[in-house]
C-alpha positions in Angstrom: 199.5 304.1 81.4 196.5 302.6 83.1 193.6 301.5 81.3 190.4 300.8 83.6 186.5 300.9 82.8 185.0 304.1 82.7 182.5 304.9 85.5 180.1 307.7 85.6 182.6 309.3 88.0 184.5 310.0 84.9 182.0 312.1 83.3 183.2 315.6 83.2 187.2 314.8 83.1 185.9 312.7 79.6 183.5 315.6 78.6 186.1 318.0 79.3 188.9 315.6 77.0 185.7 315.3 74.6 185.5 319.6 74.1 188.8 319.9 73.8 189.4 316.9 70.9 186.1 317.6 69.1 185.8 321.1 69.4 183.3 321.5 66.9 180.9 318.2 67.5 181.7 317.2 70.6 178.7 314.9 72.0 176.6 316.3 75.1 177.1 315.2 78.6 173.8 314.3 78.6 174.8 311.6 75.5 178.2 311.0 76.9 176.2 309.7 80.3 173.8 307.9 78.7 176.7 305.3 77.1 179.0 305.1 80.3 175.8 303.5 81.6 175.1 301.3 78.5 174.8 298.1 79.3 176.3 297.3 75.2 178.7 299.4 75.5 182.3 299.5 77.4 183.8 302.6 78.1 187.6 302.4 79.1 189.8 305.5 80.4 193.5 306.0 80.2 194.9 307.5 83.4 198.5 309.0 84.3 199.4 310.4 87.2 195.8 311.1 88.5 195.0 312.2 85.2 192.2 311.3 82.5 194.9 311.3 79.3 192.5 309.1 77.0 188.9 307.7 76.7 187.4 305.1 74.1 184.2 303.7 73.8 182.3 300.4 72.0 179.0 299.1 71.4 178.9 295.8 71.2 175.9 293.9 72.0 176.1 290.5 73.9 175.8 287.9 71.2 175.7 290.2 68.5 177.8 289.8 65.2 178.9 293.2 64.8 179.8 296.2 67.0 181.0 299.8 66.9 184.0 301.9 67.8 182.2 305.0 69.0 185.2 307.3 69.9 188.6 307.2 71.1 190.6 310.4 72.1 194.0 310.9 73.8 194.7 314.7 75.0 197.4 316.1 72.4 200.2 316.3 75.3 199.8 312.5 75.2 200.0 311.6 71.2 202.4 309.6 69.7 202.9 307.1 72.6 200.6 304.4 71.8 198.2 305.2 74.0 195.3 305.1 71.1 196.2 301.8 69.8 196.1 300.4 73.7 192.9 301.7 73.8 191.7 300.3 70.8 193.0 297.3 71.0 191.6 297.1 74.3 188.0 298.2 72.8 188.4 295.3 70.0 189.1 292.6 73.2 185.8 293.7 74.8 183.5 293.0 71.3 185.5 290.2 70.8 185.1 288.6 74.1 181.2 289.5 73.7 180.7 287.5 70.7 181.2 290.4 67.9 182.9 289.0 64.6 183.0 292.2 63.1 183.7 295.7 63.8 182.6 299.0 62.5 183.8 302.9 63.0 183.7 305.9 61.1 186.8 308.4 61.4 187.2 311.8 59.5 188.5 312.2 56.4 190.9 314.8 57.6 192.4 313.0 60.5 195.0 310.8 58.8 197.1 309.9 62.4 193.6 308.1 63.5 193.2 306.6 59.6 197.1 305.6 59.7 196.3 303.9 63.2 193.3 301.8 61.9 194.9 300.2 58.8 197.7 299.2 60.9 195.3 297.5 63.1 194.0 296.0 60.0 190.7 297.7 59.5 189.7 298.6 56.1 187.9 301.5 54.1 184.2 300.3 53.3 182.8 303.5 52.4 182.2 307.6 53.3 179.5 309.2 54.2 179.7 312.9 52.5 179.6 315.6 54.4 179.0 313.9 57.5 180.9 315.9 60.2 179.2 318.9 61.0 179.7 321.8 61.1 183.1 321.6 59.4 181.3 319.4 56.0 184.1 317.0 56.6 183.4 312.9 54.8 183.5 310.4 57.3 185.4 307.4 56.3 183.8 304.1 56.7 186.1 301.3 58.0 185.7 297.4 58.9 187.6 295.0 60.6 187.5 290.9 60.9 187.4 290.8 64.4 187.8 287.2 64.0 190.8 287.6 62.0 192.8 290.3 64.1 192.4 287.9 67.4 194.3 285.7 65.5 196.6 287.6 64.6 197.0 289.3 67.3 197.4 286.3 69.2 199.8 284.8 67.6 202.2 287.3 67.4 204.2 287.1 70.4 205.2 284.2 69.8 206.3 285.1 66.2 208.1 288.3 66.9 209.8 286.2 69.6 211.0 283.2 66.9 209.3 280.3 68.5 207.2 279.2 65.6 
């Protein structure tokens, strides 16, 4: 697994990763440009072998107290090896690192691996939006995190899972 910062080179191995995962409401190349060359947002891409395996995406403003997961999506070959939660992770470094004390994301109802991913990372259900995903009428489930709280945590457990406290 290589995580690096998405470039605009990227584009259409993302868009094509972006058809395939969100069939229905994928976003538009023209979109999908725009925020690889936000200047609040950080793109990063998951690469094996030559090939684009993963893509995530934040906003998160310089200075600002919040931020956004936009999207993450791993090609289904490469589920179930952590690949997600390295690129999340990764994501909730870069808002971090830029000042963010919390983060925001909405996730499908219907997509319990993603849902099952967040609340291990500590994130929390703060509302839905019905009906949200379109054309499929699917809620989108509102979640939060304590930025703040998860670097700390996050920090400092290597050295607990390792018994040096």
């Amino acid at each position: 697994m290589t995580l690096r910062t998405a470039t605009g080179d990227d584009l259409d191995d993302i868009m094509r990763l972006e058809r395939a995962s969100f069939p229905t409401d994928a976003w538009s190349d023209a979109l999908m440009a725009g925020e690889l060359a936000s200047p609040h947002g950080r793109y990063v891409v998951d690469i094996e072998a030559g090939r684009l395996v993963g893509y995530g995406g934040v906003r998160a403003v310089q200075g600002a107290a919040d931020a956004d997961i936009q999207t993450i999506a791993i090609a289904a070959d490469a589920r179930g090896h952590g690949r997600g939660r390295a690129l999340l992770r990764e994501l909730l470094t870069t808002a971090r690192s830029r000042g963010a004390r919390e983060m925001f994301l909405e996730v499908r109802a219907d997509n319990s691996g993603a849902t099952a991913l967040y609340l291990s990372e500590g994130f929390v259900e703060v509302g839905r939006r019905p009906r949200y995903y379109q054309p499929d009428d699917v809620d989108a489930v509102v979640m939060q995190l304590n930025l703040v709280a998860w670097e700390a945590r996050t920090t400092a457990a290597p050295t607990a899972e390792k018994g040096w406290c």
